[in-house]
C-alpha positions as a Markdown table, in Angstrom:
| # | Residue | x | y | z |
|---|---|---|---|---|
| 1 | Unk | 5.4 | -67.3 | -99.3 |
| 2 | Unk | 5.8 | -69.1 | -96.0 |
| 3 | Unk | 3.1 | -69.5 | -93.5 |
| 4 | Unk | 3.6 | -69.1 | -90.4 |
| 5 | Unk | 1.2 | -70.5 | -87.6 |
| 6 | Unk | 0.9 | -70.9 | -83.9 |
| 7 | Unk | -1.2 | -73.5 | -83.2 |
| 8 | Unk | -3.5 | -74.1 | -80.1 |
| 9 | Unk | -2.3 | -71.1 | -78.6 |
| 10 | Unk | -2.7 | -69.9 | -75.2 |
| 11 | Unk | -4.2 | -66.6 | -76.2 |
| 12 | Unk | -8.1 | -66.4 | -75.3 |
| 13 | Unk | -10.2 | -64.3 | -73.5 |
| 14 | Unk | -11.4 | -65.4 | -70.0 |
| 15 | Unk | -14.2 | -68.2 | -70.6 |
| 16 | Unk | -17.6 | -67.6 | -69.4 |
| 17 | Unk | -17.2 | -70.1 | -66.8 |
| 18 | Unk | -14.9 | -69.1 | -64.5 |
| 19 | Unk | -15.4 | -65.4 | -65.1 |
| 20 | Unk | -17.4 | -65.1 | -61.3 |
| 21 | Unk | -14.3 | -66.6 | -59.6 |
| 22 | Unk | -12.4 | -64.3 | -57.3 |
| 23 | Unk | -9.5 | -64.0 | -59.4 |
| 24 | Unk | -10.6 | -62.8 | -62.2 |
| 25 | Unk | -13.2 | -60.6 | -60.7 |
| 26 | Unk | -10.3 | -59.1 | -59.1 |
| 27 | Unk | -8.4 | -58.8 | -62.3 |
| 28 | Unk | -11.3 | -57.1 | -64.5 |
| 29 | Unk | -12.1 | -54.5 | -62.1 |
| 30 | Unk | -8.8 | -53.6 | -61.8 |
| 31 | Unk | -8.6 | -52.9 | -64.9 |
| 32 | Unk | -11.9 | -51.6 | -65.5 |
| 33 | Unk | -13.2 | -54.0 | -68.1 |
| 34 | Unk | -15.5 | -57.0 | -67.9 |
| 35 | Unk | -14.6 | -60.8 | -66.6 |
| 36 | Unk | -14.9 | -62.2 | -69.9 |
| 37 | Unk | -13.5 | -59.3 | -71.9 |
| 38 | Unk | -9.5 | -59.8 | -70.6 |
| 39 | Unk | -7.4 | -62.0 | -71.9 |
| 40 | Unk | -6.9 | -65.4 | -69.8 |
| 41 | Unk | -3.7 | -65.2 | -68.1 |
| 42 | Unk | -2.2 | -67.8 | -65.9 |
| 43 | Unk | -0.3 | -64.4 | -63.7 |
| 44 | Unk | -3.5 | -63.3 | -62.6 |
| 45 | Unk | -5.6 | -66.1 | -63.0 |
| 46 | Unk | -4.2 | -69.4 | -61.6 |
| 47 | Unk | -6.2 | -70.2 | -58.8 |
| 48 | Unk | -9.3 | -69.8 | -61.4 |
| 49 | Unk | -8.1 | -71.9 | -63.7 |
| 50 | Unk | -7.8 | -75.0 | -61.9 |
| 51 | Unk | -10.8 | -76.6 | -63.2 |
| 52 | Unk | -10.3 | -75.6 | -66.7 |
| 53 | Unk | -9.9 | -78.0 | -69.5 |
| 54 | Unk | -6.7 | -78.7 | -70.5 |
| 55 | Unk | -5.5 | -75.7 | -68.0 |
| 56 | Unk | -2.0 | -76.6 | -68.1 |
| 57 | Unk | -1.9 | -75.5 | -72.2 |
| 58 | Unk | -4.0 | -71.9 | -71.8 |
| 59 | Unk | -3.2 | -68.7 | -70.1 |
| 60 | Unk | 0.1 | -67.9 | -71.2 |
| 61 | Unk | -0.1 | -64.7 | -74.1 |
| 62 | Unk | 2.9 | -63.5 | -73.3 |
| 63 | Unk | 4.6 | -66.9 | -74.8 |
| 64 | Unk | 2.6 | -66.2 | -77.9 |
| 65 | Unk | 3.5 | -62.3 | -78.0 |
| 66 | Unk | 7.5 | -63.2 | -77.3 |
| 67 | Unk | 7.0 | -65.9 | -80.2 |
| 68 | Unk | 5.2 | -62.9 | -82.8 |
| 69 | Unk | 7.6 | -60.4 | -82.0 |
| 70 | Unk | 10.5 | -63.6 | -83.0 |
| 71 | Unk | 9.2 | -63.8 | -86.1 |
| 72 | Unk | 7.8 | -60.6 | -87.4 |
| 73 | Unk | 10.6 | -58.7 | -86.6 |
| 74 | Unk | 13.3 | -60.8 | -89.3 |
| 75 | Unk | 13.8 | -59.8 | -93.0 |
| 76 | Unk | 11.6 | -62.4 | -94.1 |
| 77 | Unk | 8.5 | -61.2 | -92.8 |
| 78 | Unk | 9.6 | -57.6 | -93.5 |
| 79 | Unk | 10.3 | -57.9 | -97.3 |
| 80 | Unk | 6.7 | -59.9 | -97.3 |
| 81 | Unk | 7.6 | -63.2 | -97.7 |
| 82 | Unk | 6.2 | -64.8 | -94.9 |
| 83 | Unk | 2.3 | -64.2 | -93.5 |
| 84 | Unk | 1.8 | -65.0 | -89.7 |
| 85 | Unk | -1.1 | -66.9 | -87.7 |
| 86 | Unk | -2.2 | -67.4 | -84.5 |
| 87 | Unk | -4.7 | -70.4 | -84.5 |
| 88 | Unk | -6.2 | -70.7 | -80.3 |
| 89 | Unk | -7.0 | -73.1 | -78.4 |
| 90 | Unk | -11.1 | -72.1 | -78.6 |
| 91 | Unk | -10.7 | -72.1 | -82.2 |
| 92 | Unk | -10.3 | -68.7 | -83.3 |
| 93 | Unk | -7.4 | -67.9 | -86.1 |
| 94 | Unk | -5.9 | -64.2 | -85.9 |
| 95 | Unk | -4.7 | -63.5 | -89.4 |
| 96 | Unk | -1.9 | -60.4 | -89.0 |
| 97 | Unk | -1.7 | -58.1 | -92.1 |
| 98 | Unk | 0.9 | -58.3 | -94.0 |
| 99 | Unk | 4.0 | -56.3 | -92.1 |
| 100 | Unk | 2.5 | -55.9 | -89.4 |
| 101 | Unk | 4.5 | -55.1 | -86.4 |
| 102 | Unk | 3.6 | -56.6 | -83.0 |
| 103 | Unk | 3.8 | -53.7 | -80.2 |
| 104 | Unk | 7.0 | -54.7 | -77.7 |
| 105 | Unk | 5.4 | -53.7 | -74.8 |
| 106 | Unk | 3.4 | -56.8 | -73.5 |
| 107 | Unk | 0.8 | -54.0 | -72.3 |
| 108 | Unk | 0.2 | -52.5 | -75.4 |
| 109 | Unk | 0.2 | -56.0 | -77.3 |
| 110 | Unk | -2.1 | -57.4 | -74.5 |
| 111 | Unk | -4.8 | -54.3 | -75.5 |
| 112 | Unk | -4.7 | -55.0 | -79.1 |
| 113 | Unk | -5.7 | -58.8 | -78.7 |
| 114 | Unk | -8.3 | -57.9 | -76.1 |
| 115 | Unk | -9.9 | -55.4 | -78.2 |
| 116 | Unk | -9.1 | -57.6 | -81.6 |
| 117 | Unk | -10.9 | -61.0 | -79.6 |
| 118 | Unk | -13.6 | -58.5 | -78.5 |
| 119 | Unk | -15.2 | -56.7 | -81.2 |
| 120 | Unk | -13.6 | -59.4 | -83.7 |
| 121 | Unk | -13.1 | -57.2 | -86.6 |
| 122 | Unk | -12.9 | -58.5 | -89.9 |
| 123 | Unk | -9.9 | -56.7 | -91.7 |
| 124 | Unk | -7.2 | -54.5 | -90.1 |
| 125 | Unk | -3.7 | -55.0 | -88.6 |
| 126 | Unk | -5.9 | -58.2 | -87.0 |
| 127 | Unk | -8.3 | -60.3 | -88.7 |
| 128 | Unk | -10.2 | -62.4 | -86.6 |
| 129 | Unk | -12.4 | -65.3 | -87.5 |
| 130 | Unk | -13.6 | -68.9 | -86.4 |
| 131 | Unk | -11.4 | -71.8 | -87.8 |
| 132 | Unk | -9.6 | -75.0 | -87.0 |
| 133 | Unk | -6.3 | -76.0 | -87.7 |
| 134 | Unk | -8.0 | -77.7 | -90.6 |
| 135 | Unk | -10.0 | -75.6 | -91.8 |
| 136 | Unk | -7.3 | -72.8 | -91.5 |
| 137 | Unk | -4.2 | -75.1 | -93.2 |
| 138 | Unk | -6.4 | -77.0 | -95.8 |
| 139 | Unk | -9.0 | -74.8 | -96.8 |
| 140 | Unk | -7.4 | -71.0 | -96.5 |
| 141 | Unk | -3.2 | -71.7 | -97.1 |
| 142 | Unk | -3.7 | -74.9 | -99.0 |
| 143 | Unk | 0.2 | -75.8 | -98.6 |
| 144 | Unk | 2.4 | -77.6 | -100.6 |
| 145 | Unk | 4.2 | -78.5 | -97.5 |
| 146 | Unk | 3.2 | -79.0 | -93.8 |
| 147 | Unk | 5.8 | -79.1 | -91.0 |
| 148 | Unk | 5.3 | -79.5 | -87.4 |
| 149 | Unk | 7.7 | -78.7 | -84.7 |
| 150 | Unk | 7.1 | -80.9 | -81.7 |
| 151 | Unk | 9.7 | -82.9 | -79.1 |
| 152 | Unk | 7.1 | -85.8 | -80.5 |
| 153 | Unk | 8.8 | -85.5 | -84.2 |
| 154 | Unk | 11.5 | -87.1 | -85.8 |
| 155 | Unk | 14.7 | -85.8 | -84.4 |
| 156 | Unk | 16.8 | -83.3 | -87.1 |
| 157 | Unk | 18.2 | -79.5 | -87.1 |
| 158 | Unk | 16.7 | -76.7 | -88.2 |
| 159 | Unk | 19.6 | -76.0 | -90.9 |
| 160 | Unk | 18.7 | -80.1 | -92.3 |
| 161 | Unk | 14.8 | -79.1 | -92.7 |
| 162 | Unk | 14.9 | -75.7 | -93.8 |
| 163 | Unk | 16.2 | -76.3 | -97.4 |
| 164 | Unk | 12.7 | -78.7 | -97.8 |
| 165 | Unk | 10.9 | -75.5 | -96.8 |
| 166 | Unk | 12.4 | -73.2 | -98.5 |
| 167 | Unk | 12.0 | -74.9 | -102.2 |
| 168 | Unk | 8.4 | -75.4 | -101.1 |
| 169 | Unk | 6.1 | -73.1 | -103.3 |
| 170 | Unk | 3.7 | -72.4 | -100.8 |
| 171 | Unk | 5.1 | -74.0 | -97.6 |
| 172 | Unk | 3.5 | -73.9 | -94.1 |
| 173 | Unk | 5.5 | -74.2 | -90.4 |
| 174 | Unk | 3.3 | -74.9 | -87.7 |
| 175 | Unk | 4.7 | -74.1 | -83.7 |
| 176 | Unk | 2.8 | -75.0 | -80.8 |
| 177 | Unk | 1.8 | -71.8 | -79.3 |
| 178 | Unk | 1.7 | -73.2 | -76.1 |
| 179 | Unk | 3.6 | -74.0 | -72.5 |
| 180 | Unk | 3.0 | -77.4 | -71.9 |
| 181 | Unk | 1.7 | -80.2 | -73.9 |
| 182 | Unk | 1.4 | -81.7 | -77.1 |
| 183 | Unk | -0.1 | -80.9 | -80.5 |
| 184 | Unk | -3.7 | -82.3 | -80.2 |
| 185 | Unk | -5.6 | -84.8 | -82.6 |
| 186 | Unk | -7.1 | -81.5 | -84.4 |
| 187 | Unk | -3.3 | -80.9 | -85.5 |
| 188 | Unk | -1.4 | -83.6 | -86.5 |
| 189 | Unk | -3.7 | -84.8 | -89.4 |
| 190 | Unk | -2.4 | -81.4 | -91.4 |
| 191 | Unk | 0.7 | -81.9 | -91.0 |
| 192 | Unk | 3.2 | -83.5 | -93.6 |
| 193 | Unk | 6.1 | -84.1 | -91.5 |
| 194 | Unk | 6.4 | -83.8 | -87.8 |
| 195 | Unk | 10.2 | -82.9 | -86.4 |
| 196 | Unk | 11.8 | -81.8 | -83.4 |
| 197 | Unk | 15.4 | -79.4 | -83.8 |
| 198 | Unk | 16.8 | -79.8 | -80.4 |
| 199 | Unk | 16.6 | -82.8 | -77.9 |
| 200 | Unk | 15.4 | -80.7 | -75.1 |
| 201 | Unk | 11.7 | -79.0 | -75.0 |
| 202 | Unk | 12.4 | -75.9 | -76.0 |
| 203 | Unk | 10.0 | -72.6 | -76.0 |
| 204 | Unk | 8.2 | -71.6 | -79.0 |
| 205 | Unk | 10.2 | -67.9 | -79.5 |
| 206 | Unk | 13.1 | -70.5 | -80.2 |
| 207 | Unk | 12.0 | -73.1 | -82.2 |
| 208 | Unk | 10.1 | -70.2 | -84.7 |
| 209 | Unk | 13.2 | -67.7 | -84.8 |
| 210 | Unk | 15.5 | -70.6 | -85.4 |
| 211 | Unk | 13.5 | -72.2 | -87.8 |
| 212 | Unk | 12.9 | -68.7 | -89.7 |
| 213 | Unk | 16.6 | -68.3 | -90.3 |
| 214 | Unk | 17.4 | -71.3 | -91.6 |
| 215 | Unk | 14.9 | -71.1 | -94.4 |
| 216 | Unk | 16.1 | -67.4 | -95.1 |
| 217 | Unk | 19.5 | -68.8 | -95.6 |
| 218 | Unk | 18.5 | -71.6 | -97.7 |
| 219 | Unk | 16.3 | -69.1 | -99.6 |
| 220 | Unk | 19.4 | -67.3 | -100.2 |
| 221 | Unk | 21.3 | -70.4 | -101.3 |
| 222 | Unk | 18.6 | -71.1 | -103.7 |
| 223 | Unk | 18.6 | -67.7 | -105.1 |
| 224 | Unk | 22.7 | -67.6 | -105.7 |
């Protein structure tokens, strides 16, 4: 089984602190919901988020809904062989159900996380529940194998570190779910080995699909 997690991701509702500000006012009674009951997004909410923590890493759910649909649309996670995670940047983890398929439209995909974020339900198509990276890789998968994708790693492809994954017993991929930035100090003590695939940044829809095919070939290599 591979696990699959976004980590830090910019998927959060709008934090209590900026939920007077203009923008998001704005935002939530246009849609007819409350300040902090929408999800955070940079679109709507720039000039809000300017004083934000670590702004320049939150706001962006449709980079983590483009990077689900990547992966939870190829055989792998289809034939259950691969469980997906979205671990946020408040320290949340959003545990899909096995074959569970993202909605496409960014809408539809942006109600389900409100509504999952919201009420916080505790089984379904989306678990939700407090946890760190730590808590979430160590404790709950308890891999065999940890890899990071980062432009910080060790420079390799994704066909040269898929075969390491994919003879893994219980291996675990972790992408940054986020637009800018760098895996924090909360990540890189779970990880086993920290690699980039591409000299240039690239976003985190590529890095996961590419990544996910290459260990489905080398699974099939294996399996020959």
């Amino acid at each position: 089984m591979l696990n699959f997690v976004l980590a830090e991701s910019a998927l959060e509702l709008v934090p209590r602190e900026i939920g007077s500000r203009p923008a998001v006012v704005s935002d939530s009674k246009r849609r007819g919901a409350g300040a902090t009951e929408i999800l955070l997004d940079r679109s709507f909410h720039h000039a809000a988020m300017s004083k934000l923590k670590d702004s320049e890493k939150r706001g962006r759910p449709d980079l983590v809904h483009v990077a689900l649909l990547s992966v939870t649309g190829t055989p792998l996670y289809l034939d259950g062989k691969m469980r997906a995670f979205v671990q946020t940047y408040p320290g949340l983890v959003l545990e899909l159900a096995e074959k569970t398929r993202i909605p496409k439209n960014y809408l539809r995909f942006r109600g389900l996380m409100e509504k999952a974020l919201v009420e916080r339900p505790g089984e379904g198509l989306v678990t939700v529940y407090p946890g760190t990276m730590g808590e979430l890789v160590r404790k709950k998968l308890a891999p065999d194998l940890v890899v990071g994708l980062s432009v910080q790693g060790r420079q390799t492809t994704a066909a040269e570190i898929a075969p390491r994954i994919a003879s893994a017993r219980n291996p675990c991929v972790i992408v940054g779910g986020f637009p800018h930035g760098h895996f924090s100090k909360d990540v890189l003590p779970v990880v086993d080995e920290l690699v980039r695939i591409d000299p240039r940044p690239l976003e985190a829809h590529v890095v996961a699909s590419r990544v996910v095919y290459e260990v489905e070939k080398s699974r099939r290599s294996l399996n020959d």
